[in-house]
C-alpha positions as CSV (number, residue, x, y, z in Angstrom):
1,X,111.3,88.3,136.0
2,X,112.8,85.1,136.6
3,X,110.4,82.5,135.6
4,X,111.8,79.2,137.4
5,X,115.1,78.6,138.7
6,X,117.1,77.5,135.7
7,X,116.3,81.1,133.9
8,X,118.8,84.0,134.0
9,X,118.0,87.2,133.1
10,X,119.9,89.7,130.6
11,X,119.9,93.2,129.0
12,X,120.8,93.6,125.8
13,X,122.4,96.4,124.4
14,X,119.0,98.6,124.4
15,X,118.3,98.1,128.0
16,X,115.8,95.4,127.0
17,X,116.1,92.1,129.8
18,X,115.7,89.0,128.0
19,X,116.2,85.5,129.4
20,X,118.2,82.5,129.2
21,X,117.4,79.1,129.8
22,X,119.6,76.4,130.7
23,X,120.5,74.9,127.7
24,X,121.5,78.7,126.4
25,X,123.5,79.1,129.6
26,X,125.2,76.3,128.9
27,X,126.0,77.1,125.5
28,X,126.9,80.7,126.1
29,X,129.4,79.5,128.3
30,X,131.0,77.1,126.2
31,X,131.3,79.6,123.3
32,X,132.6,81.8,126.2
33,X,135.1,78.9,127.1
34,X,136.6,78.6,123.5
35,X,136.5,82.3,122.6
36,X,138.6,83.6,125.7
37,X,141.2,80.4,125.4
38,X,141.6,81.2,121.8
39,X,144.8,83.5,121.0
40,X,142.3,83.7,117.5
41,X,139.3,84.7,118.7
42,X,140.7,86.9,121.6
43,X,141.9,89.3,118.7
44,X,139.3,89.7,116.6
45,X,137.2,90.9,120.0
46,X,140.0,93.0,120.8
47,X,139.9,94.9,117.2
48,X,136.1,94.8,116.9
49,X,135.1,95.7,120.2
50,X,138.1,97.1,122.0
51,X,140.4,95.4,124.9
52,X,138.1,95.9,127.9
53,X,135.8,93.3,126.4
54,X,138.2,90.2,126.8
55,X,137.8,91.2,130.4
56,X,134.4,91.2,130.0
57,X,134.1,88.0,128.9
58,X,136.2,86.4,131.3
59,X,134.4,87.8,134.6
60,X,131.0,86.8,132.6
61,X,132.7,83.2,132.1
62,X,133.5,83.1,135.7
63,X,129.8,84.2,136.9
64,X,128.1,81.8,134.8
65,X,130.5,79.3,136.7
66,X,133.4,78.6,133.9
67,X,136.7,78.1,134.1
């Protein structure tokens, strides 16, 4: 349940929702930002987690209204 406007709500990797305020938003999406322009970063995600997940990452980026 979204408790004012600037909360978002998430699931974890259990199914459990948890929320995010706007400060978190914000950060998330900057982290988001670096990780997905970074030739770096991109690979390491790529070789822990598998391909898909750069995808991921970059239609999350665009939801939470990055670039």
């Amino acid at each position: 349940m979204i408790n004012k406007p600037s909360d978002i709500a998430s699931r974890d990797e259990t199914g459990q929702v948890f929320m995010l305020d706007k400060k978190e938003r914000i950060l998330l999406r900057e982290l988001l930002a670096k990780a997905i322009n970074s030739a770096g970063a991109k690979k390491i995600i790529s070789e822990r987690l598998g391909p898909e997940y750069i995808e991921i990452g970059l239609n999350l980026l665009k939801q939470m209204g990055g670039k």
